[in-house]
C-alpha positions, 0 to 999 in steps of 0.5 A: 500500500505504501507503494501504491501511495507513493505512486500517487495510485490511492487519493484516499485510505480508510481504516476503521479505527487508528490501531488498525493503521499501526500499533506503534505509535512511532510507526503511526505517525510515520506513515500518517506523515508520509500519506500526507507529504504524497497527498494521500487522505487518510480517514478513520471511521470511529472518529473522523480526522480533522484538522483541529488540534485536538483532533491530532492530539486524540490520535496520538493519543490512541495510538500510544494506547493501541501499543500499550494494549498490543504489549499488554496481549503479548504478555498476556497471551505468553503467560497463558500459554506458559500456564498451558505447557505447564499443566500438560493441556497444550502442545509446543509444536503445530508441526509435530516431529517426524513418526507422529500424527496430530488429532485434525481436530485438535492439533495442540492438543496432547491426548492427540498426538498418535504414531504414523506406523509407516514414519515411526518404523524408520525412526526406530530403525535409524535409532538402532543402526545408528548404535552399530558398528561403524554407523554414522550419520552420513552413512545413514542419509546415504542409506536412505537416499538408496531407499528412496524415502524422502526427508520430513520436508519431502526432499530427495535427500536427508541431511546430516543435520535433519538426522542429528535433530531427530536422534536426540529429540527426547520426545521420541522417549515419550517425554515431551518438555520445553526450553530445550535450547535458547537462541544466540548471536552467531559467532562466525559468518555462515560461509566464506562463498555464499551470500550473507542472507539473513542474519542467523542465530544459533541454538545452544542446548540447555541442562537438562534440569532446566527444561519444563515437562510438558505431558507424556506422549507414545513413544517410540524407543526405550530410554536405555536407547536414546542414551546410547545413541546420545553418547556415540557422537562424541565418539564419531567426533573422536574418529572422524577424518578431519583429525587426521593429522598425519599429512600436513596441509597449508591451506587446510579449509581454506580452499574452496571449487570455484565450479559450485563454490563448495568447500574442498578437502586435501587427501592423500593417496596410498602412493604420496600423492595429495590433492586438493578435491571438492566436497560435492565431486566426492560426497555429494550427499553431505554437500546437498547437491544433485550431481557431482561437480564437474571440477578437476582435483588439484595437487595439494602441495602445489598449490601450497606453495603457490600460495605461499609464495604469492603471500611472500610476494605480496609482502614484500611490495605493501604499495600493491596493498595501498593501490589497491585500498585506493581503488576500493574506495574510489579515490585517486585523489593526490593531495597536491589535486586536492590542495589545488581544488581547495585553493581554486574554491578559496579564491572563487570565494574571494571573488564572489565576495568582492562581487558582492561588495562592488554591487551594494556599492554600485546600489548605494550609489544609486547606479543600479535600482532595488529589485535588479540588487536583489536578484544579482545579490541572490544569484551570488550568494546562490554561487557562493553556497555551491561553492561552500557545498563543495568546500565541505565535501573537500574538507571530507574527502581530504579527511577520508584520504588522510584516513586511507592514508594512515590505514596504508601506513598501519598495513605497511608497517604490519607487513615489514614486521612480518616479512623480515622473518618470512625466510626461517619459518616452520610449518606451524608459524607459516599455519598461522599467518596463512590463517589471518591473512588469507580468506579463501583460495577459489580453485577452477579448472587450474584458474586460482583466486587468492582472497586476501584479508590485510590488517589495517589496524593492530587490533585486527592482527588478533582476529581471523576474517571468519570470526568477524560478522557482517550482520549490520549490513542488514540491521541499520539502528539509530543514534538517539543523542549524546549524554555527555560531551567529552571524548568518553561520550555515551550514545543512546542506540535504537534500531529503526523498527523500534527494538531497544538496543540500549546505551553504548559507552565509546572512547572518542580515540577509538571510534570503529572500537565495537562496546556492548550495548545494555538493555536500558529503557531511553526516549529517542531524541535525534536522527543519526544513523550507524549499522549495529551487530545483532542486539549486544554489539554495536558498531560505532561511527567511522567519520564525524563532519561538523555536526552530522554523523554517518557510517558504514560497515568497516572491519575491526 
């Protein structure tokens, strides 16, 4: 609707009362507000909007009410269906789990849920031979796909995830309970190929003498059972491959096919032989592809040191760094250009205000009449606000080039540390560096691509890239105001859509330093906008002009 609107497409709206607009009152007047400026008419049916004062003022008001009251009924209903669980009279699921069936009448109603034969008899099978010898949890999806049975979703193949939820659902044992996980931040980005996508939490599992009984429901194999299978995936996590530390490779989960963009695995063959080989080309199943990726294997010691060398080799020339910072950011800016284009708008300025003075006299003296003043003065004073336009934006790019240039003196520093001992490394210092310095290798058809992550400040010669979250890019919050004026300021954050992050303490000195946020009830006061990481983390402002702040997303 708010498209249509802006397209000019609806002269008018209706709603019946102003709750039903928004139950926000922010997001209310928001939108009553953009409506107008698109001149759009916005009428309620219980009570008419006028222009009265008092007629505003009654909107606003029950718009304050209507979130109160939308507030009050989520709490509410949170309560009653906590009480609900509690006493066993309602299910936490609408979707039960795979091997169950729900009363069509009644599907949150425990006395219900009843097993679908044909479900609850693979259930049982994966449990026991999951608990043999030598079974896994790929194993079992391979199986399963030969059978040809479908995962709950209806997919062709099984995950090994799908599977691990299902092995330690407790509620297969018939004992259904809640707050069995709570949800956190990630700590690592999802995929170092793939697009960020949404912002995504993980779920870590509670004690189990937290969790809330709920009711008894039929189930499907023994205690003694569940346990067993509980305790084998640490001992399949003992044996797994990728402990296998009897070959040694540098770039060891940092390659990746360039073909599909899965991850690649190193191997080694019976005679010495090593390569670096895509996961959807040997287990396909794992990396949920239909087909086998096409791409060749690559000999894993050769691209070691190809690698290797080309790290040295970048190294020992930081200038290639620095070049490359500057195209990132599109500035070619020399500063004797941007001295010169400072000192032409100086001078341009000079001139207008000597034009300026020359016209007043020229009307003082009566050689020009009033009206043909005022529009020469207001096309100068028109010329000499473009030119101050300018001068500001000047003033911000000479900042942002002193600022690249103290970022390239930081990596020019960092790799003259490093590469004087380059020559006498071991195995594990050269791990090491490969680690924080190189984000990806892409590998296709003999083509390599090396994505390099360089420092450009101290603190960032501590962390790995995939240690670092891009969640801001998609969550812009708002800073309300500052609390105190010193270099210590506080800054009063809100994300835009009206969750509360809280207030953030941040060192003037070290502006991009990301502080945790407490959850502390503030009024919103002002307009400045900076992204923020997920709700406990904060990503400060990264450039000050005059009294305006902006941001945008930069590494720690």
């Amino acid at each position: 609707m708010r498209d249509r609107v802006k397209e000019a497409a609806l002269d008018r709206v209706v709603f019946a009362s102003p709750d039903r607009l928004a139950r926000n009152y922010v997001h209310q007047m928001v939108l009553l507000e953009e409506f107008e400026q698109a001149g759009c008419q916005v009428e309620f049916l219980d009570q008419p909007l006028g222009q009265d004062p008092q007629d505003h003022l009654l909107v606003q008001i029950r718009g304050a009410v209507a979130e109160y009251e939308r507030t009050f009924i989520a709490d509410r209903m949170r309560r009653g269906r906590q009480m609900k669980l509690q006493a066993g009279l309602l299910l936490p699921w609408t979707v039960p789990p795979y091997g169950y069936r729900l009363h069509p009448d009644r599907p949150r109603d425990p006395a219900g849920v009843q097993i679908e034969p044909t479900e609850g008899a693979i259930v049982q099978e994966l449990f026991v031979r999951y608990l043999e010898d030598g079974g896994t949890l790929l194993g079992l999806a391979k199986d399963l796909l030969q059978r040809g049975m479908k995962s709950p979703r209806g997919n062709p193949r099984w995950s090994t995830a799908s599977l691990h939820g299902l092995l330690s659902n407790p509620a297969y044992t018939g004992k259904l309970s809640v707050g069995r996980t709570h949800a956190r931040p990630a700590r690592i980005r999802r995929s170092a190929t793939h697009p960020l996508g949404k912002p995504a939490h993980s779920q870590d599992a509670t004690p189990p003498e937290t969790w809330t009984f709920v009711t008894n429901i039929p189930a499907l194999v023994s205690q003694d059972v569940f346990d067993r299978v509980q305790a084998k995936p640490a001992l399949n996590k003992q044996r797994a491959s990728r402990n296998n530390k009897a070959h040694r490779y540098l770039l060891r989960a940092l390659v990746s096919c360039g073909v599909c963009q899965s991850a690649c695995i190193a191997r080694t063959t019976k005679h010495g032989h090593s390569y670096s080989m895509c996961r959807c080309a040997v287990q396909p199943i794992s990396s949920q592809h239909d087909q086998r990726c096409k791409a060749r294997y690559s000999p894993a010691q050769q691209l070691d040191a190809l690698v290797w060398q080309d790290l040295c080799e970048l190294l020992a020339h930081p200038e290639s760094i620095a070049y490359a910072l500057e195209r990132a950011h599109g500035g070619h800016w020399l500063p004797q250009e941007l001295q010169a284009r400072q000192d032409a708008l100086r001078k341009g300025q000079g001139s207008l205000t000597h034009q300026l003075e020359r016209l007043t006299e020229a009307y003082l003296q009566g050689v020009i009449p009033l009206s043909e003043y005022q529009r020469r003065r207001q096309d100068v004073e028109q010329k000499q606000h473009a030119l101050e336009i300018q001068e500001k934006q000047l003033e911000v790019q000479g900042d942002r080039h002193n600022e690249l240039a103290g970022m390239a003196e930081s990596m020019t520093a960092f790799c003259q540390r490093v590469r004087t001992g380059l020559a006498h490394t071991t195995f594990e210092q050269q791990r090491t560096l490969v680690e924080l310095l190189i984000d990806r290798v892409l590998v296709a058809h003999g083509d390599v691509e090396i994505r390099y992550v360089i420092p450009t400040h101290p603190r960032g010669e501590m962390t790995r890239c995939c240690q670092w979250r891009k969640d801001y890019f998609h969550n812009v919050g708002e800073i309300l105001d500052l609390a105190d004026d010193d270099r210590s300021a506080v800054f009063l954050v809100v994300a835009l859509d009206g969750r509360f992050i809280g207030r953030t303490p941040v060192d003037g000195d070290l502006l991009r330093h990301a502080v945790a946020a407490d959850r502390l009830r503030q009024e919103p006061l002002g307009g400045l906008l900076v992204p923020f990481l997920c709700e406990e983390k904060v990503e400060v402002v990264s450039q000050i002009c005059d009294t305006t702040l902006t941001s945008y997303p930069t590494r720690m």
